[in-house]
C-alpha positions as CSV (number, residue, x, y, z in Angstrom):
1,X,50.0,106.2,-41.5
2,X,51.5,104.7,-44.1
3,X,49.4,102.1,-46.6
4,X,50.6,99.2,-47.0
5,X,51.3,97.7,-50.5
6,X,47.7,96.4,-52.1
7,X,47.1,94.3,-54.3
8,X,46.3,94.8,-58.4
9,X,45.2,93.0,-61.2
10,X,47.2,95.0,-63.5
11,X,50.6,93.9,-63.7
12,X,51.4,94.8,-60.1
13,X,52.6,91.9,-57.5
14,X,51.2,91.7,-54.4
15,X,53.3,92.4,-51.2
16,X,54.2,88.5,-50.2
17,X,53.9,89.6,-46.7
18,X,50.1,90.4,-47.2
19,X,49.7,86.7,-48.7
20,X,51.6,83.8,-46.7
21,X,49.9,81.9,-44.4
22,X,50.1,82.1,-40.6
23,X,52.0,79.1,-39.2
24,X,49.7,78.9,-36.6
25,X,47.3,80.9,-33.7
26,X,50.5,80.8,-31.7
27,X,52.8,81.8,-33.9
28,X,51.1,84.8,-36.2
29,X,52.6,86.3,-38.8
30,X,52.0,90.4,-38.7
31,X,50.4,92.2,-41.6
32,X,52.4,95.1,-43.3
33,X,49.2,97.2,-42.4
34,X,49.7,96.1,-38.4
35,X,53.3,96.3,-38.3
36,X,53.1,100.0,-39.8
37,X,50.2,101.1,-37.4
38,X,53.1,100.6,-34.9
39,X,55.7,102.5,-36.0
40,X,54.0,105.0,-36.8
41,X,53.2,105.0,-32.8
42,X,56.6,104.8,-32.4
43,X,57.3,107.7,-34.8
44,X,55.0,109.6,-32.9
45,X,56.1,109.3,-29.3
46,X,60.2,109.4,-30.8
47,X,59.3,112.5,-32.0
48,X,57.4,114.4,-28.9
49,X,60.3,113.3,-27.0
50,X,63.0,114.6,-28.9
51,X,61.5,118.2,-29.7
52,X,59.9,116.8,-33.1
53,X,63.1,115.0,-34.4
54,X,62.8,111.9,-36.9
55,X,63.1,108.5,-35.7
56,X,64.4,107.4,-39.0
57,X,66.9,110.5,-39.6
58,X,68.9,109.0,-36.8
59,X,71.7,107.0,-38.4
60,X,72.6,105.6,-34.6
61,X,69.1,104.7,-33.8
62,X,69.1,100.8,-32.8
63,X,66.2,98.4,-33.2
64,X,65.3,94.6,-32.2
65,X,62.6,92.4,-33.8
66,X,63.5,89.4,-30.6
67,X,61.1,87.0,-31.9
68,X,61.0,87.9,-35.9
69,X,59.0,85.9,-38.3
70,X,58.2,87.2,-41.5
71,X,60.7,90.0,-40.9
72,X,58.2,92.7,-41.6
73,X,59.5,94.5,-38.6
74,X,62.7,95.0,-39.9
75,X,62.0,95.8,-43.6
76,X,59.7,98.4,-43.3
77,X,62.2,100.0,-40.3
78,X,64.9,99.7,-43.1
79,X,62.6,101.3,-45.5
80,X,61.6,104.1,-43.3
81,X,65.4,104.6,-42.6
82,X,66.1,104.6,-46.3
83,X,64.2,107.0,-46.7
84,X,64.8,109.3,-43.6
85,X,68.9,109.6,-44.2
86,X,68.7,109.7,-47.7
87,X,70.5,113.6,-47.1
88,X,72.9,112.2,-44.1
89,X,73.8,109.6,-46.6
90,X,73.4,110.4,-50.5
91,X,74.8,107.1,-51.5
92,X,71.7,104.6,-51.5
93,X,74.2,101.2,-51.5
94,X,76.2,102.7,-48.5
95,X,73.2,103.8,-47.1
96,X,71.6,100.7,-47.4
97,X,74.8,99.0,-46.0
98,X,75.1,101.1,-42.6
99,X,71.4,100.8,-42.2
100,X,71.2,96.9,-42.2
101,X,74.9,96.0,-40.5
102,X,74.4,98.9,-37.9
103,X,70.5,99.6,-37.2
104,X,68.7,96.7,-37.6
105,X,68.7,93.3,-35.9
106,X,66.7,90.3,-35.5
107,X,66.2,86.9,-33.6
108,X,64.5,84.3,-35.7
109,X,62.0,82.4,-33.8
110,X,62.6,79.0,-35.9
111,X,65.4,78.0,-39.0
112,X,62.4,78.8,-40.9
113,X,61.3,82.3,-39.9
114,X,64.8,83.5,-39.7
115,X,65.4,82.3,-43.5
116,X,62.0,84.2,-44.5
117,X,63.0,87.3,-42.3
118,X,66.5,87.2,-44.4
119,X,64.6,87.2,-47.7
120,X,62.3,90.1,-46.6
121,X,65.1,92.4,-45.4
122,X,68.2,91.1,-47.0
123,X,66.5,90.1,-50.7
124,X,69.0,86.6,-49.8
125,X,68.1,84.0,-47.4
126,X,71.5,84.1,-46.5
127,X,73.7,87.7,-45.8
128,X,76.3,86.6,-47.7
129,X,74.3,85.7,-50.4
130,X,74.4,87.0,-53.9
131,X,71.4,88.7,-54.2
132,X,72.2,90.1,-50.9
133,X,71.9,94.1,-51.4
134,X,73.8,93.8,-47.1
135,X,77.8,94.0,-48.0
136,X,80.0,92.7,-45.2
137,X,79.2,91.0,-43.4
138,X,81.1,87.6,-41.7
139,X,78.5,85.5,-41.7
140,X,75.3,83.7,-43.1
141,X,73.0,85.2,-40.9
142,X,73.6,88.8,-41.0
143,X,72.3,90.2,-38.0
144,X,69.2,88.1,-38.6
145,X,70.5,85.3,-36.0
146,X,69.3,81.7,-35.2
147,X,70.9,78.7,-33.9
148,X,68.5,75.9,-32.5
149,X,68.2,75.6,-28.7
150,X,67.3,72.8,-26.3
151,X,65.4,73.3,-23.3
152,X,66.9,73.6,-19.9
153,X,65.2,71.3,-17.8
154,X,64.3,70.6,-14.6
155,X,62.4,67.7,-13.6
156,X,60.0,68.1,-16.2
157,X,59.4,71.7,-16.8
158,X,61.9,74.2,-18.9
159,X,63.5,76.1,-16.0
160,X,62.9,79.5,-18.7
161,X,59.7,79.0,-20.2
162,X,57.9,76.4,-18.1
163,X,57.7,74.2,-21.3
164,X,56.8,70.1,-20.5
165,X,59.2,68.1,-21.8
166,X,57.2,65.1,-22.8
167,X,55.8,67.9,-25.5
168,X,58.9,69.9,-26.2
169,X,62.1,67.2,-25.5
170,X,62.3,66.2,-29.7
171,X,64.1,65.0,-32.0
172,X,66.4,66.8,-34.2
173,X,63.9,67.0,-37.0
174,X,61.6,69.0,-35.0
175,X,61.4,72.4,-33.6
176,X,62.0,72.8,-29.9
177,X,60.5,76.4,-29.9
178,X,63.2,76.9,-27.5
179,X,63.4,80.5,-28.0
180,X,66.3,82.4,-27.8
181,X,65.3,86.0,-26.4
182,X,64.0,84.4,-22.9
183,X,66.1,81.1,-22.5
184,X,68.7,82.8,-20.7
185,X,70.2,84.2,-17.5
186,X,71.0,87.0,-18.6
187,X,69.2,88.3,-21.5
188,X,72.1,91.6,-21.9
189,X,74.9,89.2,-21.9
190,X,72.8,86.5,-24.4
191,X,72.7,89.4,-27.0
192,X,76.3,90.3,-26.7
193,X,77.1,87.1,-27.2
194,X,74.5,86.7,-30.1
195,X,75.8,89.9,-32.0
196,X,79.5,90.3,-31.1
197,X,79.2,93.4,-29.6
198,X,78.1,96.0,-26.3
199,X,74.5,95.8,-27.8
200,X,72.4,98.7,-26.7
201,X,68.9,98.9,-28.8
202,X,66.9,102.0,-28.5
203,X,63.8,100.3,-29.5
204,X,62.5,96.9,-29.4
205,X,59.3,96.1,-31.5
206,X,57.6,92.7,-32.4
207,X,55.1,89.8,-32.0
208,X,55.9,87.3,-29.9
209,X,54.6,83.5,-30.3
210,X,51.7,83.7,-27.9
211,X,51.5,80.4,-26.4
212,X,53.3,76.8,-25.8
213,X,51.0,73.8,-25.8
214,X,51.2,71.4,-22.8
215,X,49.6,67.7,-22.3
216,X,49.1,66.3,-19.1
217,X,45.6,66.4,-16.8
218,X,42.3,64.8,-17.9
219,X,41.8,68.1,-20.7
220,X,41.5,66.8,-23.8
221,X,44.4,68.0,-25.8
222,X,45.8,69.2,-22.4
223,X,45.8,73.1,-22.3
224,X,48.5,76.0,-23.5
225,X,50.3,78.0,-21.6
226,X,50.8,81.9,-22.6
227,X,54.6,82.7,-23.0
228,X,54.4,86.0,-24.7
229,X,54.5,87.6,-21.1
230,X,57.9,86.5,-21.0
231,X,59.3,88.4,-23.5
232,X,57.8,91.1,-22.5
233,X,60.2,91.2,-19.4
234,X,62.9,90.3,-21.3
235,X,62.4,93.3,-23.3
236,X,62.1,95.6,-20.7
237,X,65.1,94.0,-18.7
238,X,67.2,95.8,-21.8
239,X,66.3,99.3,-21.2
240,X,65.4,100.6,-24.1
241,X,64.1,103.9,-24.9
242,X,60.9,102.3,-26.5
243,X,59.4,99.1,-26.7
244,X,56.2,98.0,-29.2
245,X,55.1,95.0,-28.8
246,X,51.8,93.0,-30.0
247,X,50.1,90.4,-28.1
248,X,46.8,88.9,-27.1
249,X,44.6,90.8,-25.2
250,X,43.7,88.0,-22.7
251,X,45.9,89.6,-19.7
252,X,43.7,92.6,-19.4
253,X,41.8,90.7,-17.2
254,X,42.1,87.0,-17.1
255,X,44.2,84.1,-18.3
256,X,45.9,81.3,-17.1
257,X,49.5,82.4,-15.4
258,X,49.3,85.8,-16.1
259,X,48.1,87.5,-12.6
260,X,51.4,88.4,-11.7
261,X,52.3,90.0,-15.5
262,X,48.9,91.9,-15.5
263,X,49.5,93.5,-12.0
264,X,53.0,94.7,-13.3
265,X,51.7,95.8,-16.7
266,X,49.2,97.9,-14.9
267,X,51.3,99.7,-12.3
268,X,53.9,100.6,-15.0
269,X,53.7,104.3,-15.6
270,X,55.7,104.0,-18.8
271,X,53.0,102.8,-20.9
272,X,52.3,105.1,-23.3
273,X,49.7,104.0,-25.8
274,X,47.6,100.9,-26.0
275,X,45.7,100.0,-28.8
276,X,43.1,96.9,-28.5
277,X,40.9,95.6,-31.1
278,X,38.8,93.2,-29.3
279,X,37.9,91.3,-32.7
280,X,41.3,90.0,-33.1
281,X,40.1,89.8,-37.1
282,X,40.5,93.2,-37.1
283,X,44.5,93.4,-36.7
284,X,45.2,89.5,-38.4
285,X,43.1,89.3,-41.2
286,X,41.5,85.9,-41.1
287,X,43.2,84.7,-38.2
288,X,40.7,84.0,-34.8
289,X,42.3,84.4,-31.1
290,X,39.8,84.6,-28.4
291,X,40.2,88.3,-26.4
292,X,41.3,90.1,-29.0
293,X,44.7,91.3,-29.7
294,X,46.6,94.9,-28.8
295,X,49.8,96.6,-29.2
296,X,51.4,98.6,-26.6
297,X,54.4,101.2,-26.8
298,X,56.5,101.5,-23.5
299,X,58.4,104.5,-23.7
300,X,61.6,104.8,-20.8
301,X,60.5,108.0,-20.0
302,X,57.0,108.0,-19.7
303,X,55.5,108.5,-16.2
304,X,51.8,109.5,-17.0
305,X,48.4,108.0,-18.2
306,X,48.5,105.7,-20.4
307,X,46.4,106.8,-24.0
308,X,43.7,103.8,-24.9
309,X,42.3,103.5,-28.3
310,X,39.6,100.5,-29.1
311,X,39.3,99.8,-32.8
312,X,36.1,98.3,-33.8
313,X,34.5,98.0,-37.2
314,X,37.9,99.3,-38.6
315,X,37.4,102.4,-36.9
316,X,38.1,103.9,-33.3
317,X,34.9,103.4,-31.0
318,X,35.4,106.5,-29.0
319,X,38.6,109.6,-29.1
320,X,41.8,107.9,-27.4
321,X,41.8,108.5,-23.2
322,X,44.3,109.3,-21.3
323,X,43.8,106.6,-18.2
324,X,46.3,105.5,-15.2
325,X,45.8,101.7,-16.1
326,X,46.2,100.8,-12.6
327,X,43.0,102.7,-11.2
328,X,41.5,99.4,-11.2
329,X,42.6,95.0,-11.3
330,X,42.2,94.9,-14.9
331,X,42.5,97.0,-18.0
332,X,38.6,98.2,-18.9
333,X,39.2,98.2,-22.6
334,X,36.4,100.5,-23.3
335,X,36.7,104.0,-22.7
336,X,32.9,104.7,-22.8
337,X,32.5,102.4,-20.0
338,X,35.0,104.1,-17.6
339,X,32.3,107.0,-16.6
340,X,29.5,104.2,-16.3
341,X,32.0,102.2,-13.5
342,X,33.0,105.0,-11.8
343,X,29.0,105.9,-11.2
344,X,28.5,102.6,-10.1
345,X,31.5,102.6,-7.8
346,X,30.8,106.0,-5.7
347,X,26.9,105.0,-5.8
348,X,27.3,101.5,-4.1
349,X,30.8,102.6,-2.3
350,X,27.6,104.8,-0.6
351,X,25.2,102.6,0.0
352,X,27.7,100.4,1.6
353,X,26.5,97.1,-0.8
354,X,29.1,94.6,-1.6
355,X,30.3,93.1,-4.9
356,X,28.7,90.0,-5.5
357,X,31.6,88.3,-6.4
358,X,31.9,87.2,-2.7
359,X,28.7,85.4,-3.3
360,X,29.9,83.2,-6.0
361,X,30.9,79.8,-5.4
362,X,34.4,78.3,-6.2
363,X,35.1,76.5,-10.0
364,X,33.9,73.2,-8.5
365,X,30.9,74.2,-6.4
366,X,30.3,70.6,-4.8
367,X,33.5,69.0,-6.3
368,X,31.7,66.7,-8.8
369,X,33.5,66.6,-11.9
370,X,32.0,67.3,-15.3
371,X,32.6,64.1,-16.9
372,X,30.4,62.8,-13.9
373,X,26.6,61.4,-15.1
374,X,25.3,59.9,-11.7
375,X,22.3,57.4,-11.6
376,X,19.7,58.0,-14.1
377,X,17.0,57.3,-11.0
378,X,16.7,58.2,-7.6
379,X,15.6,54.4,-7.2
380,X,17.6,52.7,-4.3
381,X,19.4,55.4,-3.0
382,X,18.9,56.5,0.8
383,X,18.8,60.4,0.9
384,X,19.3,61.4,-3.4
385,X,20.2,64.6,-4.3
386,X,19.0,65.7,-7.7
387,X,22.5,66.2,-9.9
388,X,22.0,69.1,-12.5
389,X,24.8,68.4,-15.0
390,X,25.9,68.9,-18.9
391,X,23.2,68.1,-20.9
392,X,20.9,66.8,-18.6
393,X,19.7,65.6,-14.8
394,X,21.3,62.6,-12.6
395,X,21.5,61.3,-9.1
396,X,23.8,61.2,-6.7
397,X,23.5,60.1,-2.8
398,X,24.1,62.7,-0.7
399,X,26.6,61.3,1.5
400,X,28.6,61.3,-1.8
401,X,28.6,64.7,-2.5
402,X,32.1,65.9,-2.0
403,X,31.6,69.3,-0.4
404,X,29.2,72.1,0.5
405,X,26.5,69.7,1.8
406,X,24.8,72.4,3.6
407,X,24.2,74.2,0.0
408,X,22.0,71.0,-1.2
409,X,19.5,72.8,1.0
410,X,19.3,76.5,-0.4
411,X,17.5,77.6,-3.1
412,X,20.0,78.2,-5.5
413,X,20.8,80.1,-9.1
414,X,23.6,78.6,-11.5
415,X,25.3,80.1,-14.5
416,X,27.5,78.0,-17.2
417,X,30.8,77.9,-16.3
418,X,31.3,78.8,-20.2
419,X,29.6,80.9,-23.0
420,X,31.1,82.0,-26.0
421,X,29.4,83.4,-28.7
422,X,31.8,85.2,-30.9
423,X,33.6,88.7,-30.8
424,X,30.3,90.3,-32.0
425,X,28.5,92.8,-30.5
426,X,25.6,93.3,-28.8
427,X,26.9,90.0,-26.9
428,X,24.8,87.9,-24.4
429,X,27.8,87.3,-22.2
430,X,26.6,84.2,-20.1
431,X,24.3,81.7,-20.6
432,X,20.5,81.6,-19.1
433,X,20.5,81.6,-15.4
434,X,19.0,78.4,-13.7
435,X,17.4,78.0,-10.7
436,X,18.2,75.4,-8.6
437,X,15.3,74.3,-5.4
438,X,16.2,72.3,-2.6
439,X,17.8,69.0,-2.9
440,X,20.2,69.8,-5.5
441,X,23.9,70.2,-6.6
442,X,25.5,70.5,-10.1
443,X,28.9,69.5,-11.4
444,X,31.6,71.5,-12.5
445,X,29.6,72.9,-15.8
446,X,27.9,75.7,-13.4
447,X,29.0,78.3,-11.2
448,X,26.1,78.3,-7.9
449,X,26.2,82.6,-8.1
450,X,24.2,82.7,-5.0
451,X,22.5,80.9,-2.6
452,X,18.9,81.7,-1.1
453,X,16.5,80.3,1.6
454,X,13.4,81.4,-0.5
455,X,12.2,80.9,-4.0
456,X,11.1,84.6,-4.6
457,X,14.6,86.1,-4.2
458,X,16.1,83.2,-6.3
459,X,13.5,84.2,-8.8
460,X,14.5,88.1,-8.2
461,X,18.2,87.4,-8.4
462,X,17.9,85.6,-11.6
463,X,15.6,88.7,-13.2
464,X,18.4,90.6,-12.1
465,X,21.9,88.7,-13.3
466,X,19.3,88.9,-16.9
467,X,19.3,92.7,-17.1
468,X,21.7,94.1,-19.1
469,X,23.2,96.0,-17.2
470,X,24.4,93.9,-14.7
471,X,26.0,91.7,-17.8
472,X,27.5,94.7,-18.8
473,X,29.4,95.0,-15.9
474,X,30.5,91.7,-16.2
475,X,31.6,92.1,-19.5
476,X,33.9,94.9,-18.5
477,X,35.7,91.8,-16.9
478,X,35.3,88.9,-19.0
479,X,37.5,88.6,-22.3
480,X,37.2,84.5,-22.8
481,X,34.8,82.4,-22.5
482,X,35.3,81.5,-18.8
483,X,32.8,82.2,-16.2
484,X,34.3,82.6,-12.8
485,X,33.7,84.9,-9.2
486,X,36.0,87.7,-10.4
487,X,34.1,88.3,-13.1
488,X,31.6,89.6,-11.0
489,X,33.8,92.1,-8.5
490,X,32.2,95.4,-10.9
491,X,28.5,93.8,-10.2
492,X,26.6,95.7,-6.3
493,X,25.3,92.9,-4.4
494,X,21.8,94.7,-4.4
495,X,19.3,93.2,-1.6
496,X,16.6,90.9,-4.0
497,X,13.8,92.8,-2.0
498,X,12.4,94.0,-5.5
499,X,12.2,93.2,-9.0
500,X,15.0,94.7,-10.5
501,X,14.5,95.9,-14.1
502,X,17.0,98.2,-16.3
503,X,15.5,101.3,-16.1
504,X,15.6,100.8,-12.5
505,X,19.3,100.1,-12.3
506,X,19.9,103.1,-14.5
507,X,18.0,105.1,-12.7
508,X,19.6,104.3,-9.4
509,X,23.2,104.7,-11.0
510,X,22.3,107.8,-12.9
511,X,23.4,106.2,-16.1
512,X,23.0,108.9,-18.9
513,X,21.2,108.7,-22.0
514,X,23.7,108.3,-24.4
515,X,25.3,105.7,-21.7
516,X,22.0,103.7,-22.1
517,X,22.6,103.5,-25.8
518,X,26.3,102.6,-25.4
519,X,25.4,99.8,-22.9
520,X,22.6,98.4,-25.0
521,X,24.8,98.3,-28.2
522,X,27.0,96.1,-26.1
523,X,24.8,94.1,-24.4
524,X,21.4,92.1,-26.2
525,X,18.5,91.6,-24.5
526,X,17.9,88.6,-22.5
527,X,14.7,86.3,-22.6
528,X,11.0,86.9,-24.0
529,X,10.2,87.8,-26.8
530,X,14.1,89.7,-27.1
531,X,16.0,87.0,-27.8
């Protein structure tokens, strides 16, 4: 791979690219180091597909950058192409020239970004500029294109994106992050229209802005909505040969609206490489998103495994596998922990045991809200039910309880409906379990994971959701914060007629040594003297 320019003390200037400041967790600017990880990727597959040939020795080789910001993309491709038809081309300004009017396009993703993406590829914020080193071009903008967009609306939604328009119908002064690349009907015909031409790109390669913000509800601040998904399909709709993009990692197995692009992502056979660094730190330098991040390449011909590398500590955790994504409902980013779930699979696939996410209860167990304190006494009320909530106990009358009376009854174990704790490992994963006797509910905060008519299986149960392998197994599903029943699908619903331990677990799963040591590197322990 190639190393990025650094940055000296002695007379040297820094690469600006390596020193500007994100303009948001939505909108992240890619680091020279990141952006060159992925071609070389790209370089890679190019060249096993074309009997070893060089992507950047091909003088009709297309690319895209559909959501460019800093233009990184798109200079080091031009570098790289500089470089690689230096003997096709001798001339370096003519070179130069056919490399940046014929190879290299971009869509800027605000009037800012496309004037910084100018600058970084064209040495001129405009194409026409004087300091341009691009000659010939009819325009301004080069093939570095912008043009502010509204919204289509409907009702109150963007018909393309989804965006709400009490957030995103502005004033001229403001950006409408109406983008381009996914606001259309026709995404083909758009770029025709955009770049004057039959536009056919080979590869397509960038960083998408990752979410739009939306208000509404009783959230506080509202909530976001992930958009990067979007152009995603978009880029695929083009057919090119190759597609590299980098996104968060949240749709491996969660996040809001994306069900329907995770099940597509993981029955395409044409992924070819994914590369996730769960500590998103890792690829944006300074920058937190919750999940991780990961780059992907998509390669038209591809109809095999799909090769997964996780970097951790700046390094690989394991040698890249070669996995069909789709083996299971979401992507299980570790490679180490494929073997472990497969055990665990034909073991309790055996034994005929269950998952126990059938056990656990919906988001809103009884339907009481979170904001909801109840009575800070029992006094007066006919039949009170003892309310477990955030940061404390109330009371509520029973005949006030929404829904799931009967559960009031049961002996009962709850988990947080949300830990986080960081990207660092070994990780707790949930909060301590609760047990919860007869003649209570809880609000929204907690999850009721099962429901017992005696005290010494609710006592077992929560022993056993403690253990770390069971929170392992979770894990391999949970990539946010949230706590919900599908995080639990990978976890046997084991009868609570013993006192589960580890070494028990392992034991019964035939979990290895050296698997042992991977899941307690994972995985802390969990109460006594442990924690």
């Amino acid at each position: 791979m190639r190393k990025p320019s650094s940055f000296s003390l002695r007379g040297h200037n820094p690469d600006v690219l390596t020193c500007i400041a994100n303009l948001s967790n939505d909108e992240v600017f890619t680091p020279p180091e990141l952006a060159n990880r992925m071609l070389d990727a790209l370089a890679a597959a190019w060249a096993a597909d074309h009997g070893g040939a060089n992507l950047w020795a091909d003088r009709t080789a297309r690319f895209l950058d559909p959501c460019t910001k800093s233009g990184v993309f798109l200079r080091e491709i031009t570098s790289r192409l500089t470089e690689g038809l230096a003997d096709e081309i001798p001339d370096l300004p003519a070179r130069v020239n056919h490399i940046l009017t014929q190879q290299v396009y971009g869509i800027g993703i605000t009037q800012l970004t496309s004037l910084l993406a100018r600058r970084s590829v064209y040495c001129s914020k405009h194409a026409q500029g004087q300091h341009s080193i691009a000659k010939g071009f009819a325009g301004d903008d080069g093939n570095i294109w912008f043009q502010r967009l509204e919204h289509t609306w409907e009702g109150e939604k963007c018909r393309f994106c989804g965006a709400n328009r009490r957030d995103y119908d502005r004033g001229e002064g403001l950006e409408t992050h109406a983008y381009a690349f996914i606001h259309a009907n026709d995404t083909k015909t758009r770029l025709d229209e955009i770049f004057g031409g039959d536009m056919q790109f080979d590869v397509i390669i960038g960083n998408p802005p990752y979410q739009l913000g939306q208000s509404g509800g009783e959230a506080v601040g509202g909530f976001a909505m992930p958009i990067y998904q979007e152009f995603v399909k978009a880029a695929k709709s083009l057919d090119p040969r190759f597609l590299v993009m980098v996104t968060p990692s949240r749709w491996f197995a969660g996040g809001r609206g994306l069900d329907e692009y995770r099940s597509e992502m993981l029955a395409d056979k044409r992924l070819r490489v994914l590369v996730d660094f769960p500590d998103a730190s890792e690829a944006f330098p300074g920058t937190q998103i919750k999940g991780g991040v990961s780059y992907f390449l998509w390669d038209n011909s591809w109809s095999d495994a799909c090769e997964i590398t996780t970097i951790h500590g700046g390094k690989p955790t394991s040698l890249p596998m070669k996995r069909y994504l789709g083996a299971y409902d979401v992507v299980v980013r570790r490679n180490e922990a494929v073997p472990i779930l497969e055990k665990v699979s034909n073991v309790n696939s055996k034994d005929g045991f269950g998952n126990l996410a059938s056990k656990v209860s919906p988001i809103q167990p009884f339907s009481i809200r979170t904001n909801f304190r109840g009575a800070e006494t029992p006094e007066g009320m006919t039949n009170p039910v003892r309310l477990i909530r955030n940061g404390g106990e109330g009371y509520i009358e029973r005949s006030e309880v929404p829904r799931n009376d009967a559960w009031i009854d049961d002996w009962k174990v709850l988990l947080g409906r949300a830990y986080g704790a960081g990207d660092a490992f070994p990780h707790q994963i949930y909060n301590y379990p609760i047990i919860a006797g007869p003649g209570t509910a809880c609000t929204e905060t907690y999850l009721v994971i099962s429901r017992f008519k005696r005290e010494p299986e609710a006592k077992r149960f929560t022993a056993y959701l403690q253990t770390r392998f069971v929170r392992f197994l979770v894990s391999l599903r949970k990539n946010t914060q949230d706590i919900y029943n599908e995080r639990f699908l990978f976890v046997p619903d084991l009868p609570m007629d013993r006192d589960w331990t580890d070494q028990m677990l392992y034991n019964k799963y035939g979990i290895t040594e050296d698997e042992i040591a991977f899941i307690e590197s994972m995985i802390r322990p969990m109460g006594g003297d442990d924690e």
